[in-house]
C-alpha positions, 0 to 999 in steps of 0.5 A, a space after each residue: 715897156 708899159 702896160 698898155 703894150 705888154 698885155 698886146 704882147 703873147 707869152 712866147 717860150 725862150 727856148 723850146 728844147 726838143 724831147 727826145 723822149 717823146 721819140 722813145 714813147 713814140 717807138 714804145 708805142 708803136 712797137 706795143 701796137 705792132 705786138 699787140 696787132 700779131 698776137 691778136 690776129 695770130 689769136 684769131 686766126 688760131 681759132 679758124 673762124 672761118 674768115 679769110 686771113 687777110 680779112 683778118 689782119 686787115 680787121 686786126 690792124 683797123 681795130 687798132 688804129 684809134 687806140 694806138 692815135 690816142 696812145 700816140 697824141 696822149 703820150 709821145 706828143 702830148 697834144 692838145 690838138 682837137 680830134 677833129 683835126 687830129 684824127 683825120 690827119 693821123 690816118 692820112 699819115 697812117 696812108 702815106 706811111 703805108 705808101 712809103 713803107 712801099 716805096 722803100 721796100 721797092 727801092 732797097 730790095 730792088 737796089 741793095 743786096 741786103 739780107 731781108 731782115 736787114 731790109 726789113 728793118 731799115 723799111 721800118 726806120 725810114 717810114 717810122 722815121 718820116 711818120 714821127 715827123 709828119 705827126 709830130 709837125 702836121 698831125 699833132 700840131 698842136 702839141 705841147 714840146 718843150 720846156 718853156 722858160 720862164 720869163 
């Protein structure tokens, strides 16, 4: 081929293997943010400040958000994606998990006789599930996966 045509041409990777370490930090982090969210609002509310509890939790879990998103796009995607288009869509994911974790609460406690804490958890693994997805192919869309192979 010549020249010409080559510098036309963009590189494009050979093969983009999935990283599924990328899913295990996602999990780490995740779960690292959830503690980080009960110890400091269980903290708070211990020290009877006055402020209603759910004010509280609420205050505790916004707080979070941002360095959990940058946790997440610095580490489980890797992602060069701008803020301004990122952070955005990581808190319309972080809305539709909130819609989701609803709704399949709503399904397998209406539907199956599961314990609660078996419930429970698999509420979490389906919208943590669709949430990797989702910030993964829309949020973080940008994001550097795989390994490119050489030329």
């Amino acid at each position: 081929m010549s020249a010409s045509l080559e510098s036309l041409m963009r590189d494009v990777p050979r093969s983009r293997a999935p990283q599924w370490g990328g899913l295990i930090v996602f999990v780490a982090i995740g779960g690292a943010g959830a503690a980080a969210f009960v110890v400091l609002s269980t903290l708070i509310i211990w020290l009877d400040t006055g402020i209603a509890d759910w004010v509280v939790n609420t205050t505790c879990y916004a707080a979070l958000i941002v360095p959990v998103y940058l946790l997440h796009r610095l580490y489980s995607f890797r992602s060069d994606a701008s803020h301004w288009q990122a952070l955005p869509r990581y808190l319309v994911v972080q809305g539709m998990a909130l819609l989701l974790a609803a709704l399949f609460s709503y399904v397998i406690h209406g539907v199956t006789a599961l314990p609660t804490v078996v419930a429970s958890m698999l509420v979490i693994t389906l919208t943590s599930g669709v949430n990797f997805m989702v910030l993964r192919g829309w949020a973080f869309a940008r994001a550097q996966w795989g390994v490119a192979v050489p030329a």
